[in-house]
C-alpha positions in Angstrom: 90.8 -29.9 -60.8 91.1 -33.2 -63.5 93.5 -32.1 -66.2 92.0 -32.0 -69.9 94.0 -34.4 -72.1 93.7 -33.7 -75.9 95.5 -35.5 -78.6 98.0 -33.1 -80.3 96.7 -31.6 -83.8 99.5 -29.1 -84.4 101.4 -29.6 -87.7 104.3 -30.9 -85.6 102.3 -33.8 -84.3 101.2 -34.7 -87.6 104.9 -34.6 -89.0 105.7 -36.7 -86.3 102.8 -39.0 -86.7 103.6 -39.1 -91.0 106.6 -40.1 -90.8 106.3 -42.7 -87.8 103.4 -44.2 -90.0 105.6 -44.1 -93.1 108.1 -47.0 -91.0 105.9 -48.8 -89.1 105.1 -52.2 -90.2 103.5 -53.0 -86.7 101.0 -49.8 -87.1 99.6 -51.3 -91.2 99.2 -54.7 -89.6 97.3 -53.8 -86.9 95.2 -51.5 -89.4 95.0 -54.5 -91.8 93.7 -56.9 -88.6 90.9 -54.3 -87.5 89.4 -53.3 -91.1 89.4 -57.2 -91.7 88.5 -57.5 -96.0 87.5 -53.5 -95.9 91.4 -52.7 -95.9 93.0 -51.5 -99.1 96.5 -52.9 -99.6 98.8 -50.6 -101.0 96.9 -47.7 -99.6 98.3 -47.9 -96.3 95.6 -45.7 -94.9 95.6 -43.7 -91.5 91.9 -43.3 -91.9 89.0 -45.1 -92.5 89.4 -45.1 -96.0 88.1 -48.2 -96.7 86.9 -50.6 -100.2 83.5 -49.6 -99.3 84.9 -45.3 -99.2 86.7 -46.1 -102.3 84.4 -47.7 -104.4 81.5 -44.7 -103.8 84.5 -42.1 -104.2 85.0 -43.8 -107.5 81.2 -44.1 -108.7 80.4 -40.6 -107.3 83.2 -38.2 -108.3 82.5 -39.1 -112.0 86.0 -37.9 -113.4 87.2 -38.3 -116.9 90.4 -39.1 -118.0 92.8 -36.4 -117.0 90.9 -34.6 -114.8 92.1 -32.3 -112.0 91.7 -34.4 -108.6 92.0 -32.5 -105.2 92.9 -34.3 -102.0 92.2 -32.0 -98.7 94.4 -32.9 -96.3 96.0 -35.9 -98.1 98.4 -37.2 -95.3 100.6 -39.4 -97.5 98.6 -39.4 -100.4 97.2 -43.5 -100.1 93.7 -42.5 -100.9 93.9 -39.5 -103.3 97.0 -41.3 -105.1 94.5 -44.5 -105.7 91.9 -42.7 -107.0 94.1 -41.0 -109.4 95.1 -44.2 -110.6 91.4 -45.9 -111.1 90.2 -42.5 -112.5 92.9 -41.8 -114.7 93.3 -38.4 -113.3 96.0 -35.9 -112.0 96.3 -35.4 -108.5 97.2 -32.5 -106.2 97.3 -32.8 -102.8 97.2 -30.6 -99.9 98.0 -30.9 -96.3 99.1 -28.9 -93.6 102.0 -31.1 -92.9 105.6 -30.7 -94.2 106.3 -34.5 -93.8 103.1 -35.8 -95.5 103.7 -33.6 -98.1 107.3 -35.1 -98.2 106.1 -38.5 -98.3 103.1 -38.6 -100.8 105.6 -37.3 -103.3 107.5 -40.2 -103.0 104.6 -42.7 -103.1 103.4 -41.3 -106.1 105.6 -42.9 -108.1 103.5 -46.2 -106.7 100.6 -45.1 -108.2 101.0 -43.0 -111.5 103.2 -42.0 -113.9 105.8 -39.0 -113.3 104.1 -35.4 -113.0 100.4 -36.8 -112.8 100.4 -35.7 -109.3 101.7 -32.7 -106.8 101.5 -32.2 -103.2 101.5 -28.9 -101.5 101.3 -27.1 -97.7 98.1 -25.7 -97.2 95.3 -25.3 -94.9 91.4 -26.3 -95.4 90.7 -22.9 -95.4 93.4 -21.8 -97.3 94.7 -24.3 -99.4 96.7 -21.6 -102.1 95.0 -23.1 -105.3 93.4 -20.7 -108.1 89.7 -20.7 -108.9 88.0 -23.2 -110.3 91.1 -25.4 -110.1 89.7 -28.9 -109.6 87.5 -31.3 -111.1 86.7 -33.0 -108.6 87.5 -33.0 -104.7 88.0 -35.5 -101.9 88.9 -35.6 -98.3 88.8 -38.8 -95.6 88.1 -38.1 -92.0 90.2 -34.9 -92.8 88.1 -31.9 -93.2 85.9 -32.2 -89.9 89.7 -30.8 -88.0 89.3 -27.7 -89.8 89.4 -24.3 -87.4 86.5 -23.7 -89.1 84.4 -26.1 -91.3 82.0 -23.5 -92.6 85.4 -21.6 -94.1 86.8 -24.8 -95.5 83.6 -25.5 -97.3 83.6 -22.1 -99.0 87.3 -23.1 -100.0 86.3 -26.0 -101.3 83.2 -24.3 -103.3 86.3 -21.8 -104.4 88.8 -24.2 -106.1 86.3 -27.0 -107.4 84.9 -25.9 -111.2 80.6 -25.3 -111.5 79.2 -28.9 -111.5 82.6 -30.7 -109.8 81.7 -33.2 -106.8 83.7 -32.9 -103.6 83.4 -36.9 -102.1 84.0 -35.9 -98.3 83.7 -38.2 -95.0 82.6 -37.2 -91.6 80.5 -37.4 -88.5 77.3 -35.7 -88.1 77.4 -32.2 -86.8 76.3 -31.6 -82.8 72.4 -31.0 -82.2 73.5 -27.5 -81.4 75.4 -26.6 -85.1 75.0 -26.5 -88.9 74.4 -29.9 -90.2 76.6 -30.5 -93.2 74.3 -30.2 -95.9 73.0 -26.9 -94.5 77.0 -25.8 -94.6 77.3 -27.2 -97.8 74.6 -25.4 -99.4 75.7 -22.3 -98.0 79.4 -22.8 -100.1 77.2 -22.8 -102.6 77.3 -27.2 -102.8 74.2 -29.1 -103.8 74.0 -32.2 -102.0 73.6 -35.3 -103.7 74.1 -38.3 -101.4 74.4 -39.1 -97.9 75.4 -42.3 -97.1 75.9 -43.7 -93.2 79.3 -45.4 -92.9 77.8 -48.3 -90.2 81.3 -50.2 -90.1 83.2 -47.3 -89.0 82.9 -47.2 -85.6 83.3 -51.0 -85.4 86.6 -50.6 -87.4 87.9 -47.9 -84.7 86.7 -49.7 -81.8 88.7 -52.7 -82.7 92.2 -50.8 -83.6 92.0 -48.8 -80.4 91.6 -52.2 -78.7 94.9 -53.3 -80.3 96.9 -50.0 -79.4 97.2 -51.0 -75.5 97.8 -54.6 -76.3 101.0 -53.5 -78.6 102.1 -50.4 -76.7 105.9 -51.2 -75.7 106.1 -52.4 -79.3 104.4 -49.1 -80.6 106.6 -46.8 -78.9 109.8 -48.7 -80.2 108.7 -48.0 -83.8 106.7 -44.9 -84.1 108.7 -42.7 -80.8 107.3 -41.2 -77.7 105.4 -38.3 -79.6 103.6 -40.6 -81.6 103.0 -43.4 -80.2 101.8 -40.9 -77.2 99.0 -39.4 -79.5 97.7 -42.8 -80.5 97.6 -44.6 -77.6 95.9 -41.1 -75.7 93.2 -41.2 -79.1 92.3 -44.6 -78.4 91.7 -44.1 -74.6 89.3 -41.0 -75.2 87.4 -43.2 -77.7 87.5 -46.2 -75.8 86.0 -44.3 -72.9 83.5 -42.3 -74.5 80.1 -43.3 -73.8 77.9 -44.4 -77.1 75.6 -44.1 -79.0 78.5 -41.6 -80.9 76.9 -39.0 -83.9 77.1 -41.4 -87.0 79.7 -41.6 -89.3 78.8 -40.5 -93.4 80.1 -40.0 -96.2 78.5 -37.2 -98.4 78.7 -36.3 -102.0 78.3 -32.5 -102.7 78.0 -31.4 -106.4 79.2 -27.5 -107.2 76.3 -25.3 -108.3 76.7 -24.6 -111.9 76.4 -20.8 -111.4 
């Protein structure tokens, strides 16, 4: 029988994986070489959080000044702290890892002025925030590893105020499931836009290219666990057979009752 190799999703691996990242100058260049003029500096993203992501996140979420911003599952903050900084909002972030918790706290300083944002441990489906908490919401490549999307999208509905826009990225959903805007609408979301991302799997394809090439050096910096779970990710990708369900992004708007 051939063994089943997965790449590890346990909070573990992403605390391993955070804080590899986090000291890793090898890992940002080879992100920088593959996203080519898409890659935001500073941002230091483990995602495809690109100029093009940003710029719609920006147009779409529509925040004013002060506003509550939402991050679901904000690694170490890059993104979400960004676009607290171009939207002039506060930011709280939430992630099922201790270490990327750790570490977006201490990029925030980066990015915003002292108590303009928070990060907190919790789950896409139970993320611990009141009702009607946020403004706005955002989450990058995160949300599709929930345990159970249509459950995070009804927490999402929960915490995000009547008429708030949750700026989400994604693939599309198997033949056989939901589609996203049908989810959506059932968490009581309106969809408003759906844009296919057409340079993501370009972008992937060409850092998974660069893993094998710089795997000695990998392992030095990032450790066997990590370094393990990248180099295994880009191996299934590589060998997976295309055309792949398209990348989007979507913009959802809260139903105002």
């Amino acid at each position: 029988m051939t063994e089943t190799r997965t790449v590890g999703t346990a909070p573990d691996d992403y605390d391993a994986m955070h804080r590899a990242a986090q000291n890793s100058p090898l890992l940002h260049e080879l992100w920088a070489r593959a996203m080519g003029d898409e890659y935001p500096t500073g941002v230091e993203p483990t995602s495809s959080c690109s100029w093009w992501l940003l710029g719609h996140a920006v147009s779409a979420l529509r925040l004013r000044p002060g506003a509550r911003l939402v991050d679901l599952g904000c690694g170490r903050g890059g993104p979400g702290l960004w676009l607290a900084r171009a939207l002039s909002a506060r930011l709280t972030g939430v992630d099922v890892s201790a270490a990327a918790v750790e570490i977006a706290a201490q990029r925030a300083g980066d990015f915003v002025a002292p108590g303009r944002a928070e990060f907190h441990l919790g789950s896409f489906e139970q993320t611990g925030l009141p009702d009607r908490y946020a403004d706005g919401l955002v989450s990058v490549d995160a949300l599709p590893f929930s345990r159970d999307r249509q459950a995070a999208l009804r927490e999402a509905g929960r915490i995000v105020a009547p008429g708030g826009r949750f700026v989400l990225s994604v693939r599309e959903q198997p033949a056989d499931a939901d589609d996203w805007p049908t989810m959506a609408g059932k968490a009581g979301f309106d969809l408003e836009l759906l844009l296919d991302n057409t340079e993501h799997d370009g972008f992937w394809r060409r850092l998974f290219l660069s893993y094998p090439e710089n795997a000695a050096a990998l392992r030095a910096e990032l450790g066997e666990r990590a370094a393990d779970n990248l180099l295994l990710e880009a191996e299934l990708f590589l060998a997976a057979e295309p055309p792949r369900r398209r990348a989007q992004l979507l913009v959802l708007r809260r139903a105002s009752c």
